[in-house]
C-alpha positions in Angstrom: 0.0 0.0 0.0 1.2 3.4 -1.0 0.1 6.9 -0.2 0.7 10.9 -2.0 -0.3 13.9 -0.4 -1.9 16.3 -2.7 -3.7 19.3 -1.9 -4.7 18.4 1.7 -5.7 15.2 0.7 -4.1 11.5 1.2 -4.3 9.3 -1.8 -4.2 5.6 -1.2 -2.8 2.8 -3.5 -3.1 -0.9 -3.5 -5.6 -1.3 -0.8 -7.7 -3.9 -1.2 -6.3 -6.0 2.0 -7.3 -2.8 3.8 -10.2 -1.2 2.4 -11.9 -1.8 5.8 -9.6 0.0 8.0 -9.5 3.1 5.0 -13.6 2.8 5.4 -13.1 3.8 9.4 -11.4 6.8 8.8 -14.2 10.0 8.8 -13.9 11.7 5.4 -13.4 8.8 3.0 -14.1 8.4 -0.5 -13.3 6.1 -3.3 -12.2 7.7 -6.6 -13.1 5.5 -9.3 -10.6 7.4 -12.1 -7.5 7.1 -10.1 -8.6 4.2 -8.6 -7.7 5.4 -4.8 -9.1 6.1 -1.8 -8.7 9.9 -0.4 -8.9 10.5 3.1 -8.0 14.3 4.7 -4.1 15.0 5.7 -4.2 15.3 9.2 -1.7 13.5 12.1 -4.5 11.4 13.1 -4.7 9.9 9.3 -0.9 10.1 8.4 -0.3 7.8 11.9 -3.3 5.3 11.4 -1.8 4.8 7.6 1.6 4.0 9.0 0.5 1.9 11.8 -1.3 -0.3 9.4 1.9 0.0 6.6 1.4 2.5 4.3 4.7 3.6 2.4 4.4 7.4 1.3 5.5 8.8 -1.2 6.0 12.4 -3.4 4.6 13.1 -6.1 7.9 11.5 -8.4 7.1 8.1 -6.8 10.0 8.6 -4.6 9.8 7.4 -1.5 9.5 10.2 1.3 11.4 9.8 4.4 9.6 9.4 7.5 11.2 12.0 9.3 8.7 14.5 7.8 5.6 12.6 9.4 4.7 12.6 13.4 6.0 10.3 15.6 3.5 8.0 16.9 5.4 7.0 19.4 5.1 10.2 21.3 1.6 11.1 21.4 0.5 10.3 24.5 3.4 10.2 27.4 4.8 7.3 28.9 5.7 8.3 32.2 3.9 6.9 35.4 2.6 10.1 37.2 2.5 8.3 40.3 5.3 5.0 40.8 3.3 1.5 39.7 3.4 -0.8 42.4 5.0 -3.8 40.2 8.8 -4.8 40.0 9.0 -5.2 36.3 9.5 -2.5 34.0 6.0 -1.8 32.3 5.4 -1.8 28.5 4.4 1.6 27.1 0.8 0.7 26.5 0.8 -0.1 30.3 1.8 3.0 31.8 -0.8 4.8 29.6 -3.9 2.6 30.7 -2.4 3.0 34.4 -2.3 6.9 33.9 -5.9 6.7 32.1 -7.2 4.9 34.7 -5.8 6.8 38.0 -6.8 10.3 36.1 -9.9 8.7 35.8 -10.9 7.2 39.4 -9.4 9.7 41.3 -6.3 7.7 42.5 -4.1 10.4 42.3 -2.9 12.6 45.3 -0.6 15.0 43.2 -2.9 17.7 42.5 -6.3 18.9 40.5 -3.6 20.4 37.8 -2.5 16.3 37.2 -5.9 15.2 37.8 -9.2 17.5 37.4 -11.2 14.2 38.0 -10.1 14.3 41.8 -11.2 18.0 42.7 -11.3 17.2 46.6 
């Protein structure tokens, strides 16, 4: 699968084994002359197209580099805000749903500016 930004919009190659995923993304739409999919450029878009493999590439069929694209990697941080009571070093994905969670219940005792939810 292969992807060219034009004019604020993400074109989409050889995507049959993921025409369901493309479907998800709000904005979509086949073009039956180029025989692509366009989506809107945004990070949201650009990141879900990498994560499922999408190569881009300019308009010359050159590959671009991925520098030029967000990192997905640091969207959402991966720092504990309080210490996690286990003795293994946690997987990314695990500090975030340990964050959500204590933001979320209340579990927090650093403050209202780490954790609105807490407010007593």
């Amino acid at each position: 699968m292969r992807a060219v930004i034009e004019s604020g919009l993400i074109h989409i190659f050889d995507t049959y084994l993921y025409r369901e995923a493309i479907k998800e993304i709000p904005g979509h739409y086949w073009d039956q002359n180029k025989k692509a999919w366009l989506v809107p450029e945004n990070t949201e878009n650009i990141a879900l197209l990498k994560i499922i493999g999408c190569q881009f590439m300019n308009e010359s069929g050159v590959q671009v580099n991925s520098r030029e694209y967000p990192d997905i990697d640091g969207w959402i941080p991966a720092d504990p805000i309080e210490s996690m009571p286990i003795r293994a070093k946690p997987y990314r994905h695990q500090v975030q749903a340990y964050n959500f969670v204590g933001q979320i219940l209340g579990l927090f005792k650093r403050g209202n500016d780490i954790c609105p939810a807490r407010g007593f």
